[in-house]
N, C-alpha and C positions, 0 to 999 in steps of 0.2 A: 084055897080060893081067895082068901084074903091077901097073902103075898103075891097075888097074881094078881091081881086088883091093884094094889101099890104099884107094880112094876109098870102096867101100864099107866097110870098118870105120871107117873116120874119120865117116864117115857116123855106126853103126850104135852109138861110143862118145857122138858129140852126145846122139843120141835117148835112151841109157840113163844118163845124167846128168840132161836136162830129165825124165825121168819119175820118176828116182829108187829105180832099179831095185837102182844098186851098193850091197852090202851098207858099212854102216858101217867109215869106218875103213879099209877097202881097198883098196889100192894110195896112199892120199893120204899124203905126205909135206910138214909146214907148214917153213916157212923161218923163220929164224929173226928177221925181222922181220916177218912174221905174228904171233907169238906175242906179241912185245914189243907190238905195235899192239894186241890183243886184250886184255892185262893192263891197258894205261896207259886203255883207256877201260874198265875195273872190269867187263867180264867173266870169269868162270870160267876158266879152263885147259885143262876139257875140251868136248868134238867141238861141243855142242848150240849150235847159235846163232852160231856163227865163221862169216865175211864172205869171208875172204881166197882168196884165187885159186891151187887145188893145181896142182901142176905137171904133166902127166903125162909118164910117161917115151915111149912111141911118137908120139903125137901134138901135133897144134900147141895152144898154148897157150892155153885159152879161158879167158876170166870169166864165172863162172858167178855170178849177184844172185838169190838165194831171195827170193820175194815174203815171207813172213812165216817167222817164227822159233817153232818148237812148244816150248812148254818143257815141260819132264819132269813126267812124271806119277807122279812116284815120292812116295808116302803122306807121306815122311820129307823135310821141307825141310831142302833143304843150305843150311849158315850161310854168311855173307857172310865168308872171310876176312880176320882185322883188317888186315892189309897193302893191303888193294884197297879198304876201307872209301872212299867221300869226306868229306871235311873237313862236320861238322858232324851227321853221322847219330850219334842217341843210342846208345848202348852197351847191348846188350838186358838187360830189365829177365831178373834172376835168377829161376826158378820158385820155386812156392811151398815146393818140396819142400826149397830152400837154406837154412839158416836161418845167419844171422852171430853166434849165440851164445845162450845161455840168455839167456829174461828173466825178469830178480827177478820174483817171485812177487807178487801183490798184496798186503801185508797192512794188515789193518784197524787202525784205527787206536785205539787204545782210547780212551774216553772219558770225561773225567778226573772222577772221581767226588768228591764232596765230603768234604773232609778230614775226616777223624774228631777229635773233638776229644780234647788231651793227656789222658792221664791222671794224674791229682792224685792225690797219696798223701797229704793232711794231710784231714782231716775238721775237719768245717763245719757253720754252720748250716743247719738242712733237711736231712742227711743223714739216711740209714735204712737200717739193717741188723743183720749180725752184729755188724759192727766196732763200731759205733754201741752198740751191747749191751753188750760187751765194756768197751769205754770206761766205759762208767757206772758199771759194774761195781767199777772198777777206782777211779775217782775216787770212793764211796761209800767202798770200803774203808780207804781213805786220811780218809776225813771229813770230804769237800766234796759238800756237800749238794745233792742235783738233783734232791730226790722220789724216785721207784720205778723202775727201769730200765725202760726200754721199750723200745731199739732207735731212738727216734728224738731225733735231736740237735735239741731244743727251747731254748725263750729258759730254761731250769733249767740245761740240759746246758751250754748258753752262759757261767751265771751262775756255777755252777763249776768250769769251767775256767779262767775270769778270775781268779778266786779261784786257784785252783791254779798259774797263770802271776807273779800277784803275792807271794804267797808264794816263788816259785822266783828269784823276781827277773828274769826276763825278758818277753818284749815281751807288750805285752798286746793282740793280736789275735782272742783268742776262738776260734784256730784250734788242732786237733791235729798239728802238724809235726812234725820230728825234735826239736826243744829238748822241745818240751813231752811229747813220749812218754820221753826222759831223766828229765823229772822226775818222772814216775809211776814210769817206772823204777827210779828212786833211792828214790821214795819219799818224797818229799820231805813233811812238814808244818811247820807250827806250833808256835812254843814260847808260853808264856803264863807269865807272872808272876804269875798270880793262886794261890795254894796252896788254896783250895777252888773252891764254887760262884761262878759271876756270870757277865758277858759283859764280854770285853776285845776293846777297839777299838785295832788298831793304826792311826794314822792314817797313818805314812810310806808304807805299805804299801797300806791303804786296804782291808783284811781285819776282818773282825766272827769273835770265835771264842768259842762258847760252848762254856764248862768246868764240868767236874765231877769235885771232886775234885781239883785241880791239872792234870786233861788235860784236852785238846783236845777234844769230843766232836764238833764240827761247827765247818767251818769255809765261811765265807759273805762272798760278793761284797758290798759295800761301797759306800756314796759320800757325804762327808763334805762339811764347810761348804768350800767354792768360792773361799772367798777375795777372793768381790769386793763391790761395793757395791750394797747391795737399799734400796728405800724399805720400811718396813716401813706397816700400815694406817693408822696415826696421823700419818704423815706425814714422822715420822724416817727419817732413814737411817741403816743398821748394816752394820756388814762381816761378811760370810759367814764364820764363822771357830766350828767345833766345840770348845768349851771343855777342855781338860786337867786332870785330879785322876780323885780316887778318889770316885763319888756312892752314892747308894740310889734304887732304884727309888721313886719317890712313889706317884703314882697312876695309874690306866691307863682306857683308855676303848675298850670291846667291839667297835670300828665304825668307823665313816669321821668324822672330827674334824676338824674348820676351827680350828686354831688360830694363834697372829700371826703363824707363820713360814709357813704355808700349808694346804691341806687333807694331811692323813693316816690311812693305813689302821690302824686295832687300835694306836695310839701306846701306848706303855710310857717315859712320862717321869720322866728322872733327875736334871735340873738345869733347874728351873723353865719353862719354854717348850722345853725340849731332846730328843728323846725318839729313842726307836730306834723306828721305824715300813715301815707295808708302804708300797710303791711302785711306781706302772709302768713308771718310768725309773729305771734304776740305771746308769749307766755304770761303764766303771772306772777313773773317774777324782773329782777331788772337784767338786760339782757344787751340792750343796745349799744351802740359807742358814744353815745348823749342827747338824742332825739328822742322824742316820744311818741313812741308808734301806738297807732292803733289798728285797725281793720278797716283794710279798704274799702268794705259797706258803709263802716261808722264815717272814715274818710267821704267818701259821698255825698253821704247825709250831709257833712255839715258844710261844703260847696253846696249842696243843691237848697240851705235854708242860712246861706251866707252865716253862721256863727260864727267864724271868724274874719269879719272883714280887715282889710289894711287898715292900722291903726288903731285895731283893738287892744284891749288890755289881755296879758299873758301871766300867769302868776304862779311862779315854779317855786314851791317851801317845801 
């Protein structure tokens, strides 16, 4: 009775393993070369999917081969861990939510704009303004002749400031810089050797200053004989060279004059072919074939306030 008793629960433990009745985990004891066999081929640690053959404690020892292995249905996949990994399975990419640091910010990059050009502090020809104003202003008062202030730095404003830079003794660029606002500064003019009326020509200088009275009344850009060699109409050549002494106005002609040194504007000559006349070139420097020109404005001027009448004094040093 007893061996018949055995036989069926040995029985009745077979049938409730093949159908898979035993709750999980219960009564099954792994060995521990189970476990080590189930880790070195990169399965898990826990129950789902293990091969190996439990022992049980009443009955004889069967092998038990599940035809197919269920893996877990659980929402949340369990990670592979790195220990069991095999050689060559990439390293899972980080979520989006990881981030490995701030990234710099994009910035735009500015776009280089075209240089503005310096700004100049000396006044020029073409300039126009207050400053321009001011200037004229300033060079009238002194008695360098530029016509009627306007504000705009013209070939007059030009003419004296030449004049006023030659006089000073410095460079003569026709520009208003720092030297030459010194010399407004200072105040710089003209002396003259003449003790009444006439017009004196300094030639070192290259300045025309008409006087009155033993002063200066107006002092005017210049350009004297050149110094070099002209064929005159006949055929001669003479050297460009403005003659020295004390003259008298001769005679004068109202208008534009072709005479042997060339054409000129309203001439007022003082020493036979020599005359003080208007011009459209005046540099400031000596340029002429021995006349001394000045600016057909300045010419004007001094027909419309007779400064050099017939018989005035002339004084060329």
């Amino acid at each position: 009775m007893a061996g018949s008793t055995g036989r069926r629960l040995a029985t009745a433990g077979v049938v409730a393993v093949l159908t898979g009745s035993l709750p999980a985990c219960a009564g099954v004891s792994w060995t521990p070369d189970d476990v080590a066999a189930g880790q070195s081929a990169g399965e898990p640690s826990g129950n789902a999917g293990a091969t190996a053959s439990p022992s049980w404690g009443a009955g004889p020892s069967i092998a038990v081969s599940p035809s197919r292995t269920t893996a877990p249905t659980s929402a949340t996949p369990v990670p592979t861990p790195a220990a069991t990994r095999s050689a060559g399975t990439p390293s899972p990419t980080p979520s989006a939510s990881v981030t490995a640091g701030p990234k710099p910010s994009a910035t735009a990059r500015p776009t280089p704009s075209a240089s503005a050009p310096p700004v100049r502090e000396d006044l020029r020809l073409g300039d126009r303004g207050p400053k321009v104003l001011t200037l004229q202003k300033r060079l009238s008062s002194l008695g360098y002749w530029m016509g009627e202030p306007d504000g705009h730095f013209g070939s007059l404003t030009q003419q004296a400031v030449w004049a006023l830079q030659k006089t000073a003794g410095i460079s003569r660029d026709g520009r208003v810089g720092p030297r030459t606002e010194r010399a407004l500064d200072e105040g710089v003019r003209p002396g003259t050797r003449l003790s009444g009326n006439g017009v004196d020509i300094d030639l070192r200088r290259q300045i025309l200053m008409v006087v009155r009275g033993g002063t200066v009344r107006y002092t005017l850009n210049t350009s004297t004989g050149g110094g070099y060699e002209y064929e005159q109409k006949d055929g001669d050549t003479a050297m460009a060279r403005t003659p020295k002494g004390t003259f008298r106005v001769g005679y004068t002609v109202d208008g534009r004059d072709e005479g042997f040194l060339g054409e000129m504007w309203r001439p007022r000559y003082f020493n036979g072919g020599y005359a003080v006349h208007g011009s459209s070139s005046i540099p400031p420097y000596p340029a002429s074939h021995g006349c001394a020109r000045v600016s057909n404005s300045a010419m004007n001027m001094i027909w419309e306030r007779d400064h050099m009448p017939k018989g005035s004094t002339v004084l060329v040093r």
